[in-house]
N, C-alpha and C positions, 0 to 999 in steps of 0.2 A: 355292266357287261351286256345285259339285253339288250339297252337301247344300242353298241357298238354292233353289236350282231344284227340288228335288224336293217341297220343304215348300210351293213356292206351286206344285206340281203337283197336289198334296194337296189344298191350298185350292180350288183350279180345279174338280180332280172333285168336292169337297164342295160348290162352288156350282152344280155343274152340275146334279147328283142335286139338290137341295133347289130349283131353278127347274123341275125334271120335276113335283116333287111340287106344285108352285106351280099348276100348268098343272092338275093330277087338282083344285087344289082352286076353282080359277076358273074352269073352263069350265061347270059349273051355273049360275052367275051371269051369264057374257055371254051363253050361247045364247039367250036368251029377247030381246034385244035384237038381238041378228043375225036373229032368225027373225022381228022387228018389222018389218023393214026389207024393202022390197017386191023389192026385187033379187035376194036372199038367201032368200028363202024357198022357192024351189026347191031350195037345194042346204044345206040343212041337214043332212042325212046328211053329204052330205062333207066340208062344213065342219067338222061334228062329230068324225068320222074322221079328217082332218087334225091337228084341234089335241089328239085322243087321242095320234095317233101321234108328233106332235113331243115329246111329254109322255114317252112311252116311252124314245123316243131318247134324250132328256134326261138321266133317270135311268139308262139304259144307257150311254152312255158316261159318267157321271162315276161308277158302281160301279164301269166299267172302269180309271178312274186310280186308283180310291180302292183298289181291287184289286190294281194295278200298283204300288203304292207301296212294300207289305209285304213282302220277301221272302220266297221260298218256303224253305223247309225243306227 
């Protein structure tokens, strides 16, 4: 059972990291459409800022399991 848990921990942080990078590669693509919309167009910096930073996170914690996975030496 440990080793089944650990492999879909594996998995978890590999899908975690590769939805971070998901976010670096789609936010060029939505901002132009958030910045369309008359609500949102004041806060495009932080919106911007926002969906950088969830993108960091993203990739940050699932290096952290895909990190955690390997034993240290």
């Amino acid at each position: 059972m440990n080793k089944k848990k650990s492999i879909a921990q594996l998995i978890w942080g590999i899908s975690l990291a590769l939805a971070g990078i998901g976010m670096f590669y789609r936010i060029p693509q939505v901002m132009p459409k958030i910045e369309g919309m008359e609500q949102f167009s004041s806060l495009t910096i932080y919106i911007r800022f926002c969906f950088y930073f969830i993108g960091i996170v993203l990739i940050c914690g699932g290096g952290k399991k895909v990190y955690d996975h390997y034993p240290r030496s």
